[in-house]
Every structure is written in C-alpha cells, then in structure tokens.
N, C-alpha and C positions, 0 to 999 in steps of 0.2 A: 453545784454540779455533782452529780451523782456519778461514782467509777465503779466498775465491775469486769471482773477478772473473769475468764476462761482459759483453759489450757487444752488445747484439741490438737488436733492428724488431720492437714488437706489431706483430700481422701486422691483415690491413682486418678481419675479426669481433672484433679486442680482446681475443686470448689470444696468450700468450706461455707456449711451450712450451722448455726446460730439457734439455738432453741430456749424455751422458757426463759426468756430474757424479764429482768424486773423492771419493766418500762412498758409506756402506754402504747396503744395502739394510735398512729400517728404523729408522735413524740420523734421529735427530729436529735439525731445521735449524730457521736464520731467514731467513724473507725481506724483503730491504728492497730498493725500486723506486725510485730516483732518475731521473731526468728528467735528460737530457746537455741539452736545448736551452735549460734554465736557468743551468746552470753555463756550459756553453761560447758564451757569448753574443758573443765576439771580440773584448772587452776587455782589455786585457792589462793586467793586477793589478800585474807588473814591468817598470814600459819602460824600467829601465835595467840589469836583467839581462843581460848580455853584453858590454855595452860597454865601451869601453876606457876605462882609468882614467890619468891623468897628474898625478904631485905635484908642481909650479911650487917649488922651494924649501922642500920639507914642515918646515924646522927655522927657517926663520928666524920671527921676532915677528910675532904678527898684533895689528893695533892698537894700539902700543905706545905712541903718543900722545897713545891715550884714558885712561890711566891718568894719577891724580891724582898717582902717589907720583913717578911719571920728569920731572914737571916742576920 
C-alpha cells in the first residue's frame, strides 16, 4: 500500500479538491480527513525531549541505608 500525505484549507463552500496525486488514473484509493486543529493543539506531549541530560555519580548507591541487610 502506498500512503501519501497532504496538508491543505477546505476552502469557504466546504470542498476540498485533490491534485497531482502519485496514483493511476482508475486506481481505487482511501480517504481519511483528519483535522490538524485537534492534534496540534500546542501541547507538548514531550517537554523533556531535547534537553540536556547530566549523570551526578551514575554508579555510586542510591539509598543504601534504607536497606535492612547493610545495617
């Protein structure tokens, strides 16, 4: 199956017209109309995607003297 992406504006009468498509002429298609102002609503899903990351002594023991056996 072959997917291909568009990003367009129904236009003010409420049709949305399709051009230079990479598919044949009589080639049976699907379409599905997703709505951008749902998904992109300005949320950010990852707000710590990018950031920098610092290990403070990544080997030494954490909590080591909450353990019953080291007392």
């Amino acid at each position: 199956m072959l997917a291909h992406r568009i990003e367009t504006i129904i236009s003010q009468d409420k049709t949305l017209t399709l051009e230079n498509l990479p598919f044949h002429s009589g080639e049976q298609v699907e379409v599905i109309i997703l709505s951008r102002s749902r998904r992109d609503s300005g949320q950010n899903h990852y707000p710590l995607r990018g950031t920098t990351i610092q290990y403070t002594d990544p080997t030494e023991p954490v909590a080591q003297d909450d353990w019953e056996v080291t007392r």
